[in-house]
C-alpha positions, 0 to 999 in steps of 0.5 A, a space after each residue: 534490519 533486512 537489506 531488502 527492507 533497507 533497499 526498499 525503504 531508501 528507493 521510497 525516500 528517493 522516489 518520494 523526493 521527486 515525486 515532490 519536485 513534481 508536485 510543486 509544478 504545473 504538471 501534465 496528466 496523459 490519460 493510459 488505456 485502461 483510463 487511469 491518469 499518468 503524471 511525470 511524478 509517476 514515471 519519474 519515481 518508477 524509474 528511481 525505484 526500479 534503478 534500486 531493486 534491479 540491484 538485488 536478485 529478484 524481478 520486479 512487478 511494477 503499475 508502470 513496467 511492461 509486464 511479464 507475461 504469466 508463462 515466465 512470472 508464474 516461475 518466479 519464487 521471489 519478486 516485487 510488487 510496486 507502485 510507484 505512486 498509489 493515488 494518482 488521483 489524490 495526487 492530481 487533486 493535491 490532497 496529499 493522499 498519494 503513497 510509494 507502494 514497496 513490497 517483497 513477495 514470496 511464493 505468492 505472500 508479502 514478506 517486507 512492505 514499506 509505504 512512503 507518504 510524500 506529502 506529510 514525509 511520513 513512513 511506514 514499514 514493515 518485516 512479516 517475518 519478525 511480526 513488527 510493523 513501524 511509523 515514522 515521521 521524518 523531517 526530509 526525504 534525505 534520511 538515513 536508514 541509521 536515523 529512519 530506525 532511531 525515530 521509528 514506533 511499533 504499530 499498535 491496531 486496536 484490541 478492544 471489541 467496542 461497539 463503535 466500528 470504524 470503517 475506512 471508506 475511500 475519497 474516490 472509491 465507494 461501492 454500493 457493497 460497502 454501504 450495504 456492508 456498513 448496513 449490516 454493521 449496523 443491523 448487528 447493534 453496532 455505531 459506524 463510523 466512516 474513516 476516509 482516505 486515499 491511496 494505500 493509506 486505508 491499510 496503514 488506518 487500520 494497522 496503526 490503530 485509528 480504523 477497525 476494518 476496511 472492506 474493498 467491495 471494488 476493482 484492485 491491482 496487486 500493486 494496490 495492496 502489497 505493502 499494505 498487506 505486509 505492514 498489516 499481516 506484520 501486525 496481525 491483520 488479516 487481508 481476506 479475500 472475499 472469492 477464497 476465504 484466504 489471504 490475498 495472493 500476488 504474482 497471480 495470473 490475472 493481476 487484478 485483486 478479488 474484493 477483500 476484507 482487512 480486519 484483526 485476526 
């Protein structure tokens, strides 16, 4: 397995312990200035992957770090992208549907995504490179890698070409352009059905076979998306953005995503 895949797999499994530890507690929520709720969990888990990655040689693109300013980001070939708890809401809520966002980026395209559901213990990860995107279920944040590998399946999206679509649609998020995209599904002869989830989840529906496409007619962060975008292009799923026609890319000036589509090639 690639070391950098190795080094982002075992900060998500550290991060997801404590994020844990929080989770069990009677936490407090601040409110940050773009309105977005910030938890212990959140500074806690930045801090412990943060502490991994600052060890290889690439800078690091994370929700909770200060950011780069573009005039030195815009040199970088190689670096992170990083959320260290995607869901802060589902968090709040205590749903479960609360992720560890991992990704290596390179000339502005995901290479290695890992994403760790805390809750469930369950881990996803993926090398574009070798187009091998993998779920595994694990018994404890404590695991090897030597054992993440042993216990760990292919992802397999879909292949057929039924009438019957499933779209994922977010719990917290459902835009007025998604409905009418659905509208247009089924204008087409098609039978939607809405597959709903939280977090960077909605990428892992579509990659593991269990959702057709998720189309994000809404407001994104890089780090929303990164390694949801590794795990998906590893297995053959495109991430569209609407603006350019073209895959999402990372590391842009402005960090904020163009609405996208996530389907098969």
């Amino acid at each position: 397995m690639n070391n950098n895949l190795q080094i982002a797999i075992k900060a998500s499994l550290e991060a997801g312990d404590v994020i844990m530890k929080v989770y069990d507690t009677a936490f407090n929520v601040e409110i940050k200035d773009d309105k977005s709720p910030l938890t212990e969990a959140d500074k806690k888990a930045n801090d412990i992957i943060n502490s991994y990655l600052i060890k290889t040689e690439f800078p690091i693109i994370s929700e909770e770090n200060r950011q780069t300013d573009y005039s030195i980001r815009k040199n970088w070939k190689t670096c992170w992208v990083v959320d260290p708890v995607d869901g802060t809401k589902e968090f709040i809520k205590r749903n479960g549907e609360f992720t560890v966002n991992i990704a290596l980026v390179t000339n502005g395209k995901p290479e290695l995504g890992v994403i760790y559901v805390p809750a469930t213990k369950v881990l996803y990860f993926a090398d574009v490179m070798n187009k091998k995107g993998f779920k595994v279920v694990l018994n404890s944040h404590n695991t090897s890698i030597e054992e993440v590998l042993e216990k760990s399946t292919l992802l397999n999206p879909k292949q057929d070409n039924s009438k019957h679509i499933k779209v994922v649609g977010s719990r917290s998020h459902m835009s007025q352009e998604t409905l009418d995209y659905m509208d247009t599904l089924k204008s087409m002869g098609n039978e939607v059905e809405i597959v709903s989830k939280g977090s960077s989840l909605k990428f892992c529906l579509v990659a593991e076979g269990n959702a057709d496409v998720y189309p994000r007619f809404a407001p994104t962060m890089e780090w929303d998306t990164a390694a949801g975008q590794a795990i998906c292009n590893a297995v053959g799923i495109d991430v569209i953005s609407k603006e350019t026609n073209e895959s999402l890319l990372y590391n842009k000036e402005n960090l904020l995503n163009p609405w996208f589509l996530v389907s098969k090639n």
